[in-house]
C-alpha positions as CSV (number, residue, x, y, z in Angstrom):
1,X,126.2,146.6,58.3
2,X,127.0,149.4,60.9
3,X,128.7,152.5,60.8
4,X,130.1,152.6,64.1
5,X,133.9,152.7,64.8
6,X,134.8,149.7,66.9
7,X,137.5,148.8,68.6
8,X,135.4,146.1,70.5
9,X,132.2,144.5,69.8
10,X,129.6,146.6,71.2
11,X,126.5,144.3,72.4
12,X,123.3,146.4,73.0
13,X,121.2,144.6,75.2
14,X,117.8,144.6,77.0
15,X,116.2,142.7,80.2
16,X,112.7,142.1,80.5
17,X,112.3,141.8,84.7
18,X,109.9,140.5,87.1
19,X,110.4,143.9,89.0
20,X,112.4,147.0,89.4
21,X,114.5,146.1,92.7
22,X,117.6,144.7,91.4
23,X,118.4,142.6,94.5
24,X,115.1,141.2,94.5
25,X,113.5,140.9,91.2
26,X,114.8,138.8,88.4
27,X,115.4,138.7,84.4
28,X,112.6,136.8,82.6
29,X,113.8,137.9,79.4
30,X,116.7,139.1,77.7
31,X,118.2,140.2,74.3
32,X,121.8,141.0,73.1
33,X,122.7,142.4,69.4
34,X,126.4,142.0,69.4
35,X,128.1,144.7,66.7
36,X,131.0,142.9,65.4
37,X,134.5,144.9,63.9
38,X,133.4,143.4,60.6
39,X,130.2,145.0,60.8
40,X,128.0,141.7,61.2
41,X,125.0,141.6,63.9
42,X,124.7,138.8,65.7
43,X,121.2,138.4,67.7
44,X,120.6,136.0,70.6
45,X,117.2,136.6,72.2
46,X,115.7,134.3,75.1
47,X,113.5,134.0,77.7
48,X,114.7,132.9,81.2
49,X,112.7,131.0,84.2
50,X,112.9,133.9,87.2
51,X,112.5,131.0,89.6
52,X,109.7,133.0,91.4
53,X,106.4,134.3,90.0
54,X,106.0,136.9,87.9
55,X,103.5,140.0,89.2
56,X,100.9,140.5,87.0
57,X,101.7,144.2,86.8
58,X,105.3,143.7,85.6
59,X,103.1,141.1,82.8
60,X,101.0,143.7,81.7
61,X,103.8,145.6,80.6
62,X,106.2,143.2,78.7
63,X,103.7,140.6,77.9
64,X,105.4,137.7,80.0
65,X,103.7,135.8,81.7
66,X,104.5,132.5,84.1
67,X,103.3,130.3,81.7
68,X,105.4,131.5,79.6
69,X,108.9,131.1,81.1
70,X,107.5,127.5,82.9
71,X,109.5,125.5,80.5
72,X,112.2,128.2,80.0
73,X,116.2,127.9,81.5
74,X,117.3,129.3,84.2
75,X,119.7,132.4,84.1
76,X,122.3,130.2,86.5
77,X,121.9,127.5,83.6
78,X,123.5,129.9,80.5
79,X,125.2,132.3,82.8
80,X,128.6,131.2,81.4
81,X,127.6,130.6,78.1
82,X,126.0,134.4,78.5
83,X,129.7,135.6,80.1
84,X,131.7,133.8,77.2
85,X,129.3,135.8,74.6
86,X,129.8,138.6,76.5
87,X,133.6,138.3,76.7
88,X,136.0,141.3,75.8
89,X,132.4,142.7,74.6
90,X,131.6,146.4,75.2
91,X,127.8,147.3,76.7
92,X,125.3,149.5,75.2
93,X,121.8,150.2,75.3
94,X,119.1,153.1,76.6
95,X,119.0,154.3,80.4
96,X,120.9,150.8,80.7
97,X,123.2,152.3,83.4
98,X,120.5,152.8,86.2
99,X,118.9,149.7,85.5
100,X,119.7,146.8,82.6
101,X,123.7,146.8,84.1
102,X,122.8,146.8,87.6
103,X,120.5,143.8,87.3
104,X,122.4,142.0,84.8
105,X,125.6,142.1,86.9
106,X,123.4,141.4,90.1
107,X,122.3,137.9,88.1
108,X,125.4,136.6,87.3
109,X,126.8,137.1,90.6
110,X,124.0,135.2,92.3
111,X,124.8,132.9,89.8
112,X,128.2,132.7,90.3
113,X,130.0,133.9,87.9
114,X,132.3,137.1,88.2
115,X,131.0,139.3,85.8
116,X,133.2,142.4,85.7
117,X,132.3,146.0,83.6
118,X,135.2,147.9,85.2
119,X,137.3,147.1,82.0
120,X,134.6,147.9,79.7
121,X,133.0,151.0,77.5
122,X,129.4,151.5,78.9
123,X,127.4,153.5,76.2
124,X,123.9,154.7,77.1
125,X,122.1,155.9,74.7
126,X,119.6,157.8,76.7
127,X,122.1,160.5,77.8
128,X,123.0,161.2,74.6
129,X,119.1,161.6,73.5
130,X,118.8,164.0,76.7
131,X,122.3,166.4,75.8
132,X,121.6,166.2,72.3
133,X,117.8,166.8,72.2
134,X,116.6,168.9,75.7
135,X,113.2,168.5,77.0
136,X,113.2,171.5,79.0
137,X,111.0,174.6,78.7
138,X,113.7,176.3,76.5
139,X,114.3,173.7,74.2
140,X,109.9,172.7,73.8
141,X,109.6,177.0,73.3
142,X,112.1,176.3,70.4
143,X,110.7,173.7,68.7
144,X,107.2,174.3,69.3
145,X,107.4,178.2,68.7
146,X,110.4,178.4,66.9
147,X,111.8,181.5,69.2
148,X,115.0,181.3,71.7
149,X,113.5,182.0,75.2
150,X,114.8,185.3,76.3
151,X,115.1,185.7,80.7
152,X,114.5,182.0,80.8
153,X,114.1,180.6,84.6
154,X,111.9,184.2,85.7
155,X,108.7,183.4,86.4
156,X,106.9,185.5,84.0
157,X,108.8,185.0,80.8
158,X,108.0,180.9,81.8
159,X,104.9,180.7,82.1
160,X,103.7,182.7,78.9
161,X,106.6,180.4,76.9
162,X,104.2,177.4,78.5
163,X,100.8,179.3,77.4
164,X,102.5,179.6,73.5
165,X,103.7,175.7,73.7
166,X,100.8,174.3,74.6
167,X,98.7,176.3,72.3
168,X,101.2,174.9,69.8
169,X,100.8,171.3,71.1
170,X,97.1,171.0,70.9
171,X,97.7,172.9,67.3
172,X,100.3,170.3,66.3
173,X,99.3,167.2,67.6
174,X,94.9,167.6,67.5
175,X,94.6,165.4,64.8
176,X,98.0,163.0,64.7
177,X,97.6,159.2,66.0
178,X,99.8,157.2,67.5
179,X,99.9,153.8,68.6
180,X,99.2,152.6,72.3
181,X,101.1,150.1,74.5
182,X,98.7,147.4,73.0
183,X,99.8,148.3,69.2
184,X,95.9,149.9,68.4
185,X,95.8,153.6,66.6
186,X,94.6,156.3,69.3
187,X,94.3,160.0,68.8
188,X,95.3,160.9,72.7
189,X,95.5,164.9,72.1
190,X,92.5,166.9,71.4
191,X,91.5,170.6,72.2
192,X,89.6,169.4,75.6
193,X,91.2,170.2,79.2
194,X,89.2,167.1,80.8
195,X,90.8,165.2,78.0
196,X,94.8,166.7,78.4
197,X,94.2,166.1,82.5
198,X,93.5,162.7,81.9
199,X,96.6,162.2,79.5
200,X,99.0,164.4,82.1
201,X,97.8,164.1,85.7
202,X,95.1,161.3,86.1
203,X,97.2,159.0,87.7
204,X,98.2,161.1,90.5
205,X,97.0,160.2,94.1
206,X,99.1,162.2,96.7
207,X,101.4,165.2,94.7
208,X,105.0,163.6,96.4
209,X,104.2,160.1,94.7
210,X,104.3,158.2,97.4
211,X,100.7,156.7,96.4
212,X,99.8,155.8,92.7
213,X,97.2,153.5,90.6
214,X,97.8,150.6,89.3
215,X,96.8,148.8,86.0
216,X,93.6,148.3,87.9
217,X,93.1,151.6,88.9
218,X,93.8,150.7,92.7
219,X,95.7,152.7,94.9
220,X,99.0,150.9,95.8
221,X,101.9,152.5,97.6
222,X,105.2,153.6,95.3
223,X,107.7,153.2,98.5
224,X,108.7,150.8,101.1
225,X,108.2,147.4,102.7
226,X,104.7,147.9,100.7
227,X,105.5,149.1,97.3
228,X,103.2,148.2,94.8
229,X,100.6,146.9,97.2
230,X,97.3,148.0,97.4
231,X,97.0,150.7,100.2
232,X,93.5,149.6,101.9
233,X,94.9,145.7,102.1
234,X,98.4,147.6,104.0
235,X,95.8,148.8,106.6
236,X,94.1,145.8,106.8
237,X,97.7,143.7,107.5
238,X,99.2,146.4,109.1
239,X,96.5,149.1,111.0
240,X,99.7,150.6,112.8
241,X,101.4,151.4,109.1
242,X,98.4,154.1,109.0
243,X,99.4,156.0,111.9
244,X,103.5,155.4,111.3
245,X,102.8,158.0,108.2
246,X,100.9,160.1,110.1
247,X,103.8,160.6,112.2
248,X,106.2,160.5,110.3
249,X,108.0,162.9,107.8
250,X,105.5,162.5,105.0
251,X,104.0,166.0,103.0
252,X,100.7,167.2,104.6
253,X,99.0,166.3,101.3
254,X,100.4,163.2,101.5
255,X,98.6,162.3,105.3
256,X,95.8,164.1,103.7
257,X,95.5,161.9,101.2
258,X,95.8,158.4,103.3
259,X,93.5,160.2,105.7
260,X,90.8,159.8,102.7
261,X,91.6,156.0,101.8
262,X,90.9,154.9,105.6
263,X,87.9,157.0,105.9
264,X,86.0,156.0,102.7
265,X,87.7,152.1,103.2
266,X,85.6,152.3,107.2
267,X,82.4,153.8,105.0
268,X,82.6,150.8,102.8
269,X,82.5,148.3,105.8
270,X,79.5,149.7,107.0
């Protein structure tokens, strides 16, 4: 039983994807709690054939793999069982507004079926998390340090309230555990600098992002025609992309950075 005042059945919802790009990637799992008037929970929870294969990066996260969703329905085959479900239904879920609606809507038109949220209460529970509970400086000096950050925002009085928090973090947190992605116990902060880069910054190829690893640890791009593809196979396909960044409007670091790849990529072929 819930505590929430209704006035219509609030379904909280989640989509496991192939991808991130909402015209092109496609739901390969998805779950709905519907929150009745009466207080009853009803739970339908399913995976769905994406018609296309699923990367292995996007299975390394949720677990889903082809073989998986092989035998699986489409999302065109339940959409309008899904819409009646859905029907004078209210959405909720977290930091579902810049993602879960966008690509839910996006498969029931390609399906379609005219999905509509216009006459509906969206309620994400992300921005509430974020008013309610700030991570900014302030609010970490706060709960870390248990002080009010007076001249917040001057550059002085932030950076010694960033000294006193993470003195308090690798205090707080030295000998606490915590699970990782896979479900195993890890102890990720200790008093060690090599160890805190790795947990903060390791990942970081170029400082604007528009290079990072993947679950591999290979470079790929973040941006573009070439998103998520390994940077040294783009030069390979495409030798002119190289010099396109190079002249283009792209941070010095950035050209620095590619710069690097191709010369230690030409090294290799030697």
């Amino acid at each position: 039983m819930h505590k929430l005042n209704l006035k219509n059945p609030l379904v909280f919802f989640d989509l496991e994807t192939t991808g991130i790009n909402i015209s092109q990637d496609r739901i390969v799992e998805l779950s709905f709690v519907k929150a009745q008037l009466n207080g009853e929970l009803e739970i339908k929870t399913r995976k769905i054939n994406p018609e296309m294969p699923i990367p292995v990066e996007s299975s390394l996260i949720h677990g889903i793999y082809d073989e998986d969703v092989k035998d699986a329905p489409t999302f065109k085959s339940i959409a309008k069982s899904l819409a009646q479900f859905l029907e004078g239904c209210d959405l909720a879920g977290f930091n579902i507004l810049r993602f879960d609606v966008p690509m839910l809507v996006e498969e029931f038109l390609r399906a379609g079926v005219d999905f509509q949220i216009a006459n509906r209460k969206l309620i994400d529970a992300q921005r509430i998390f974020h008013m309610m509970e700030p991570r900014n400086l302030t609010a970490a000096y706060k709960f870390y340090c248990g002080k009010e950050l007076e001249d917040a925002h001057s550059a002085e009085a932030d950076t010694m309230a960033t000294y006193h928090v993470l003195n308090a973090q690798v205090e707080r947190y030295e000998n606490v555990q915590i699970k990782d992605e896979n479900g195993n116990l890890i102890n990720p902060i200790k008093n060690d600098m090599s160890v805190l880069h790795d947990l903060t910054a390791s990942k970081i190829v170029d400082l604007a992002g528009r290079m990072t690893y993947n679950h591999e640890g290979v470079i790929i791009f973040n941006f573009g025609k070439h998103k998520n593809r390994p940077v040294e196979e783009v030069f390979k396909i495409e030798p002119t992309y190289y010099d396109w960044m190079l002249k283009g409007d792209f941070p010095l670091d950035t050209k620095r950075k590619l710069t690097e790849i191709k010369l230690n990529s030409s090294r290799l072929k030697r």
